[in-house]
N, C-alpha and C positions, 0 to 999 in steps of 0.2 A: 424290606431289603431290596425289592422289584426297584422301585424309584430312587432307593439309595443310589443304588447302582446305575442306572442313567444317568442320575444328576452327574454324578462321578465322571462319567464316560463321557458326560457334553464337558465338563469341566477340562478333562484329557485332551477333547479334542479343540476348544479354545487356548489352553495355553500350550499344546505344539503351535497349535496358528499364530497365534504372538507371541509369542517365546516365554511363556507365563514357566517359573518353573513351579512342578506339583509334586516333585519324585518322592519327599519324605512323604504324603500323606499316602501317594499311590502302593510305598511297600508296607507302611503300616496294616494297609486294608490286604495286603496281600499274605502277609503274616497272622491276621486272626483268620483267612480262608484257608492256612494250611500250606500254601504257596513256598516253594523255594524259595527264597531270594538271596543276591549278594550282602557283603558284609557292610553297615551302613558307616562305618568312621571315615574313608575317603570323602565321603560326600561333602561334610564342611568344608576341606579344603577345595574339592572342586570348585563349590559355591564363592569360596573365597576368593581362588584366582580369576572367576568372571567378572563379580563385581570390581575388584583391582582393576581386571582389563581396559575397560572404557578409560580410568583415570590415567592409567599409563599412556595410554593412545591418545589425549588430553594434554596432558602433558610433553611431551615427543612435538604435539603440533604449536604449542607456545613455545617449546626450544628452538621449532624450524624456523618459528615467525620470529624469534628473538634473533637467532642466527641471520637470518636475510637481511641485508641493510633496505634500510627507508629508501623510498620515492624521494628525491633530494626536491621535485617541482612539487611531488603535492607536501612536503613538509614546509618549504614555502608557503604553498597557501594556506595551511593552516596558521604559519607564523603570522600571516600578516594582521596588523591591525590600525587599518587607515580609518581617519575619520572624514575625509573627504573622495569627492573622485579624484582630483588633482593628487593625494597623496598616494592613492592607489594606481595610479598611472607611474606616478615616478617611482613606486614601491619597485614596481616590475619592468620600467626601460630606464630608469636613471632619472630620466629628465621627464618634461610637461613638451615636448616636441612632437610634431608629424613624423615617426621616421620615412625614410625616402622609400624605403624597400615595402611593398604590398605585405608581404610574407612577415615582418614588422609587425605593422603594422596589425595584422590577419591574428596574430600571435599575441598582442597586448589588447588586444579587442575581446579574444576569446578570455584571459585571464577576467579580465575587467567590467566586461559589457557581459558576457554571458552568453557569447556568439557559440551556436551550438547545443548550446543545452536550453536556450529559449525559442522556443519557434518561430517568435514573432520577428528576431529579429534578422535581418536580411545582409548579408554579405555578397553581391553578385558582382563576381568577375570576367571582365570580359578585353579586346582589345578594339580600340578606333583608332586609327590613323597609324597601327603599327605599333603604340604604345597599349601599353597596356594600363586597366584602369579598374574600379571599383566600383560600386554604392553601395551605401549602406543607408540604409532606412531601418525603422518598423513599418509591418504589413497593417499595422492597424490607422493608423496613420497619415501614408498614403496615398496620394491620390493617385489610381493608376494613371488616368489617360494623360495628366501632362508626364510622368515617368515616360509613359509608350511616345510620346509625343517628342522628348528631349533624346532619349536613345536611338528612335528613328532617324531621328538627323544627325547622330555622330554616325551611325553605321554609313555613311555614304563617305563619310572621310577615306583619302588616303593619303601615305606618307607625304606625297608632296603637297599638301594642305594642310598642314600640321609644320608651325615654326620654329625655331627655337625655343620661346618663348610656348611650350604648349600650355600651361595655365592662363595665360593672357590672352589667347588665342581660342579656347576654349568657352570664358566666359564673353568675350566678347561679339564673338562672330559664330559661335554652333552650337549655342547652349538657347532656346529661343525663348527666355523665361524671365517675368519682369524683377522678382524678388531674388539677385544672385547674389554673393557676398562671396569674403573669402575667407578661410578660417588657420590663424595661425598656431592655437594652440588644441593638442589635442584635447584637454579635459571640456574647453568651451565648444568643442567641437561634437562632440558626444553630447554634451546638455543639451544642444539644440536638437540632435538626432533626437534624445527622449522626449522634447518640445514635440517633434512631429515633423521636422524636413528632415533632408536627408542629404550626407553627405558624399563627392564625388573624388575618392582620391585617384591618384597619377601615379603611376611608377619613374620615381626617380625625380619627387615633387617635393617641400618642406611644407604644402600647405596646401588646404584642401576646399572645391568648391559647395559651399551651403547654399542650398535651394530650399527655397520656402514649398513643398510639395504636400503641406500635409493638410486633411479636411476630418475634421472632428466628428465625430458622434456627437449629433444633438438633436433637438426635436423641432417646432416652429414655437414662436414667440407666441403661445398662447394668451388670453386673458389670465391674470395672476385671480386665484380663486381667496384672498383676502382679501384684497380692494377692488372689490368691484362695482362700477359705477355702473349707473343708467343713461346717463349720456357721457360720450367719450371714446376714447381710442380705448381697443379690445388687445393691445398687443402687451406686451410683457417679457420682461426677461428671461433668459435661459441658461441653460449652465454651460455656454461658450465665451469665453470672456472677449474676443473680438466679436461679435453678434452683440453683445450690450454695448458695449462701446458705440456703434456704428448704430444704434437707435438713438442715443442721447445726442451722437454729431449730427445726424439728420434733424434734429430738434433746433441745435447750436448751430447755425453756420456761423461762429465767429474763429475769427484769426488765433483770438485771445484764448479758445480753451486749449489748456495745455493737460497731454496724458503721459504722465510717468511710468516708465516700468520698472516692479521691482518683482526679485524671485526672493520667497521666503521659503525653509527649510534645505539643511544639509541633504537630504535624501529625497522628499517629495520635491523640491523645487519650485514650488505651486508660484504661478505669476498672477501677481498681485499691481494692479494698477490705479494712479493716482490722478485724478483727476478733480480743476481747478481751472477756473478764470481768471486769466494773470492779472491782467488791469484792475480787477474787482476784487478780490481774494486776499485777505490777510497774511503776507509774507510771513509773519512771526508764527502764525499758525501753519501754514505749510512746510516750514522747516523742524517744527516741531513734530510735527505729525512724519514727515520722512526720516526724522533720525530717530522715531521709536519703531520705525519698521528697519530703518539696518541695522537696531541694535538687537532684532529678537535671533535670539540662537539656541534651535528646537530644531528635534530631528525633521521632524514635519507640519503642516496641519489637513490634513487627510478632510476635519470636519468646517476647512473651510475659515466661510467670514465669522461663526460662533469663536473658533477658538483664536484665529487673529484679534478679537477684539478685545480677548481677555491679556492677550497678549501687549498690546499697543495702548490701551486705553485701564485695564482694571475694574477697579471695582468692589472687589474683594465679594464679601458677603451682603452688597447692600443689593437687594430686592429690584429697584427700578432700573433702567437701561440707562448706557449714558451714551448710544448712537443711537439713530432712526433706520430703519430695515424698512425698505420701498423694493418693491419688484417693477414700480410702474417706471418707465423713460421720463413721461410728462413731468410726474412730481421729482425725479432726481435734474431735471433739467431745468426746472423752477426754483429747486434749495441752490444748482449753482449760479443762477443770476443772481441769488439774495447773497451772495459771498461765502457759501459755504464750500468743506472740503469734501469730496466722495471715493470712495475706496472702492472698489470691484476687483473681487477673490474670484479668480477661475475655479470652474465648476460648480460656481454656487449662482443659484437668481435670483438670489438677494443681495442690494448694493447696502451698504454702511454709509450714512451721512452724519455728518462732526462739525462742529460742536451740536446739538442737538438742546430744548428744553422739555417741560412740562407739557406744555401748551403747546409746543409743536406735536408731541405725540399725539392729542386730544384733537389732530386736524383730521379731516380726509377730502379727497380730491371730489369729491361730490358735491361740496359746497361749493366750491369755485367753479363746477358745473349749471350750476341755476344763477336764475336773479339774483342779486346782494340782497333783495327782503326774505328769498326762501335758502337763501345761504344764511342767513343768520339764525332764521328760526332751526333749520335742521342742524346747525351747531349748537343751539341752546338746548336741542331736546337730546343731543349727543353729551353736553355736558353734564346735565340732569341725570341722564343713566349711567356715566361715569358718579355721579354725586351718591345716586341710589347703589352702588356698586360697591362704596366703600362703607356709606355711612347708613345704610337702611336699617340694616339689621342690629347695629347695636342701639341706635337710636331707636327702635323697637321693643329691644328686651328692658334697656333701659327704662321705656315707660309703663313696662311691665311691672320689672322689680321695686318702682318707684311711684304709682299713680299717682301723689299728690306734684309731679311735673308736668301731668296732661293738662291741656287747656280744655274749658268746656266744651267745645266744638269736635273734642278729640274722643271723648266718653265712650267710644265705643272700638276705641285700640284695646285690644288683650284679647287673651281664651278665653273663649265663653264656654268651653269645657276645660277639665283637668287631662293630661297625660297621664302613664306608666312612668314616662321617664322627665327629670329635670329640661328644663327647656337649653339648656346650655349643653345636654347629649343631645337635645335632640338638635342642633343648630350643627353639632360637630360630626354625628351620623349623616346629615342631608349632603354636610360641606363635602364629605368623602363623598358619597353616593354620586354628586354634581361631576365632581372629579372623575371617578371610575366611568360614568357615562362617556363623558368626553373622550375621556380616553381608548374608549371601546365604541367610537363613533369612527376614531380616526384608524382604527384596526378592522372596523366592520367591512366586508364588502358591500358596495354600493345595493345589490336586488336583497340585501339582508337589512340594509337601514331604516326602512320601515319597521319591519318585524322587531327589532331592538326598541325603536319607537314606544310602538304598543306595551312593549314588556316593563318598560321605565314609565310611562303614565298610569297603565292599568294594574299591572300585578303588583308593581313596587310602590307607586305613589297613592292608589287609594285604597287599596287594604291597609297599608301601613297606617292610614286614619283610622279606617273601620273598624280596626283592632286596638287603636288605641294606642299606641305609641307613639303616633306625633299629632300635634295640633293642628288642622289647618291654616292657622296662619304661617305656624312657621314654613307650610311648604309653600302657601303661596308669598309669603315677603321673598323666601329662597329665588323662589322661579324669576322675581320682578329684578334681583341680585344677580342673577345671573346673567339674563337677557340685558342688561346694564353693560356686563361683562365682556359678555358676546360684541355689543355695539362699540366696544372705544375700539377705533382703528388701528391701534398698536396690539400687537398679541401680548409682546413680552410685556406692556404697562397694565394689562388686563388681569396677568399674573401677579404681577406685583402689587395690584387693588387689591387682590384677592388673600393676599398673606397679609397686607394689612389691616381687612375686614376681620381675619380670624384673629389677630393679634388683639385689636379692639374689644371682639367677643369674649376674652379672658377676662382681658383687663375689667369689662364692664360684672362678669358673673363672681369676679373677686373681689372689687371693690369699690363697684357701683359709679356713683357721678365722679369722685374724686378719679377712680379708672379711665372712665372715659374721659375726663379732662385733660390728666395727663398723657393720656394715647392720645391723644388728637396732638398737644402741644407737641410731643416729643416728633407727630409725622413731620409736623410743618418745621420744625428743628432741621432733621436729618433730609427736607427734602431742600431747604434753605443753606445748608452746608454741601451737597451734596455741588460737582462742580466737572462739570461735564467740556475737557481741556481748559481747565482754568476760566472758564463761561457759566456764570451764576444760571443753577437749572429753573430758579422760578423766576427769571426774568419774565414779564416786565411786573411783574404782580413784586417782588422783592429781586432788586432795586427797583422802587415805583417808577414806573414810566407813564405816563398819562396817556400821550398819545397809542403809542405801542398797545397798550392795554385796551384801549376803545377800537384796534385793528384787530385785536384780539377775540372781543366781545362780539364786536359788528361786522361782518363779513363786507371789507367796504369794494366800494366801485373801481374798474380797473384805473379810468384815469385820476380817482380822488389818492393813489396810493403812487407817490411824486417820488418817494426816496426810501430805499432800502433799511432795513432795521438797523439798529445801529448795533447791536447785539455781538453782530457778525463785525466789528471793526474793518470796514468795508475800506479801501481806498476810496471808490470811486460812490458816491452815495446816493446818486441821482439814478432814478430811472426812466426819464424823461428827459432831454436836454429842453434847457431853456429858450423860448420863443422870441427872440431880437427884434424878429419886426411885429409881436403885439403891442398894444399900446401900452403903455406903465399908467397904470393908476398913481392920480397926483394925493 
């Protein structure tokens, strides 16, 4: 009864503390002690009108809130629904105009821009020459000292320095900045503010001055850690799209390269640029390639030259790439002498080149770094591990399932012991495992890549013999598969060997030689149709080209290679002009 009665009394004293009510249970206990107590039938009603309470006072403040009229501005903005800036400006002033009035202005920037409720972005007024005036920038953006630099010099203005004409007078003579323009509408005006300059309006102006002030976050043009060569330039792309640009022109000094700008998405606006040697460059393919960039209409592409590509070029579901992805200036400066097209998506340091083939993915910049005899040879042993990459493994199991197709010399391809498991799990377990490594190579931190190492050779790869469940050749064919994989200079074609290895592998553990026949036929089908802008991808191998093909094979000499591929329907086809005053052979 001792502890009853505590418990009871902590229970009392927690629910007066939060308003717990306890009162039936407290007079029942006070009713078998003897206790007086009041009579218990008001109590339901008590209980009842508390619980009520809340609802009613609940109620009472939905009628207030039903009774108060709406916010007529923020019911606006919840009404609106613009799908552009342009229609969002005129949502809220009528028109796509400057207005003249700062306070305008100040007022459709805040609806629109987000002036105020963003940090970054900058509205500073102040007055020069008596007039009064503006910027607007983002802080990220930026560049302070020519800012400090260009306000410095209006603050010494005074009224009688300032003409009629103060916008003309402004960019011409007190603004000391090479990149000035002038902006007539507000929505272009604002796009360029999120570009990165910044705008300078005037009181009692229709148009306002754009200054190129802005300096990017980026890093140095590193060596790209895919192509990386042993002799050669160490520099690389970055994710500034004028910094790429400005390595490929220092490569190019010609007249002829021409760079387009185009802005793709409603909302990202991401600038996308097109670059092209006008004399050398296939018109029909530049006009193509520009009007499937102003036809894409997507809110953005956030991921860059991946999802432009799918966008401009397609593809669907087929496995192989149909652009080349180069991070290096040298080699994008070399496809535009051959007459190709190259695209550079800001924020990404990977450039997209078009039309692209087979055999151009299967290159890399290392061979036309050495002699043309150890350029050819380390492209033969590059192809061969492309060869091994696709074709090792099922041409292996094959001679498994099948030994009267080994040649005598071969009598000792197979296990020479048995497995736990079918050799087509165990090909399909490894292929995963290869995968998950990789994948947990590029997620490792670098003082932990070792240790990952050892755990994928020693604990996974040679117990998993020792116990029996795989045969040692299959790991080591896998490894020499891999390493094949690893060497083709294309990532994405490295991936795509790799789904058609496994493709092959069914085909061959289902239905042996007739399998593999037809998976090989069906690759050279689908890679024979496949058509990278209207441009055969196994050029020159299908449409046979003799020549093209033996440049192909043979890594040749700079001056033995006179004229451009023709691949590329070059205007201009020579890479050498012709010698007048050598002699002509009779």
């Amino acid at each position: 009864m001792g502890a009853q009665t505590q418990d009871k009394g902590h229970r009392g004293f927690f629910a007066r503390l939060f308003g717990d009510d306890e009162e039936p249970e407290e007079q029942e206990y006070g009713q078998e002690a003897g206790q007086q107590q009041q009579p218990q039938q008001s109590a339901p009603k008590q209980t009842a009108s508390k619980q009520s309470a809340p609802k009613k006072a609940k109620a009472g403040q939905e009628a207030d809130s039903a009774s108060k009229p709406k916010d007529p501005l923020q019911q606006k903005r919840d009404n609106e629904r613009s799908d552009s800036l342009e229609q969002s400006i005129t949502y809220w002033q009528g028109n796509d105009k400057i207005p003249k009035s700062l306070a305008d202005s100040k007022n459709t920037l805040t609806e629109v821009l987000g002036l105020g409720s963003s940090f970054d972005i900058v509205f500073r007024e102040m007055s020069f020459g008596g007039k009064r005036a503006a910027l607007l920038c983002i802080s990220g953006f930026a560049k302070d000292t020519i800012i400090d630099e260009i306000l410095k010099r209006l603050t010494y203005l005074t009224p009688e320095n300032v003409s009629t004409d103060v916008l003309a007078s402004f960019m011409s003579e007190y603004i000391p900045h090479v990149q000035v323009e002038k902006g007539e509408l507000f929505s272009e005006s604002i796009n360029k503010v999120l570009a990165g300059m910044s705008a300078f309006f005037i009181e009692g102006e229709t148009q306002v001055i754009i200054m190129d002030t802005r300096s990017y976050p980026s890093r140095s043009p590193d060596e790209p850690s895919i192509e990386r060569v042993v002799r050669g330039s160490r520099d690389g792309f970055t994710e500034t799209l004028l910094s790429n640009v400005a390595l490929v022109r220092r490569r190019i000094r010609d007249p002829g390269l021409k760079l387009e700008m185009h802005q793709i998405g409603r909302r990202t606006r991401t600038d996308v640029c097109l670059a092209y040697i006008d004399d050398i460059v296939d018109k029909t393919q530049v006009q193509a390639v520009t009007d499937k960039l102003k036809s894409v209409n997507l809110d953005g592409i956030p991921l860059a030259d991946k999802q432009l590509e799918e966008a401009i070029v397609g593809g669907g579901w087929n496995p192989y790439p149909l652009v080349r992805y180069s991070e290096r200036p040298d080699i994008v400066a070399s496809h535009l002498l051959e007459g190709r097209v190259v695209v550079f998506v800001d924020t990404s340091p990977s450039v997209m080149v078009l039309p692209t083939t087979f055999f151009d993915l299967c290159q890399h910049a290392e061979e036309n770094r050495q002699t043309p005899f150890m350029g050819t040879y380390l492209r033969w042993v590059r192809f061969i591990g492309i060869f091994a990459s696709m074709f090792l493994l099922p041409l292996w199991m094959l001679m498994v399932l099948h030994p009267e197709l080994k040649p005598g010399m071969l009598d000792f391809i197979g296990p020479q012991k048995s497995a736990n498991l079918p050799l087509i799990a165990q090909f399909l377990i490894v292929e995963l495992g290869v995968d998950l490594l990789r994948m947990a190579a590029v997620h490792t931190p670098t003082p932990l890549g070792s240790a990952m190492g050892l755990i994928a050779a020693i604990l996974v790869g040679d117990i998993a013999v020792q116990t029996g469940l795989f045969v040692n050749e299959v790991v080591l064919y896998m490894a020499v598969a891999s390493i094949g994989m690893f060497a083709t200079p294309s990532y994405e074609l490295g991936l795509a060997n790799r789904i058609v290895r496994l493709a092959l592998l069914l085909a061959v553990a289902a239905y042996g030689i007739p399998g593999f026949m037809i998976g090989t036929t069906l690759l050279v089908v689908l890679l024979t149709t496949h058509r990278s802008y209207n441009s055969p991808y196994m050029w020159p191998f299908i449409p046979f080209n003799a020549k093209a093909m033996a440049e192909i094979l043979l890594r040749q000499p700079v001056l033995s290679s006179k004229t451009r591929p023709s691949f590329n329907k070059t205007r201009d086809n020579t890479r050498m002009p012709e010698n007048k005053d050598a002699p002509r052979k009779s």
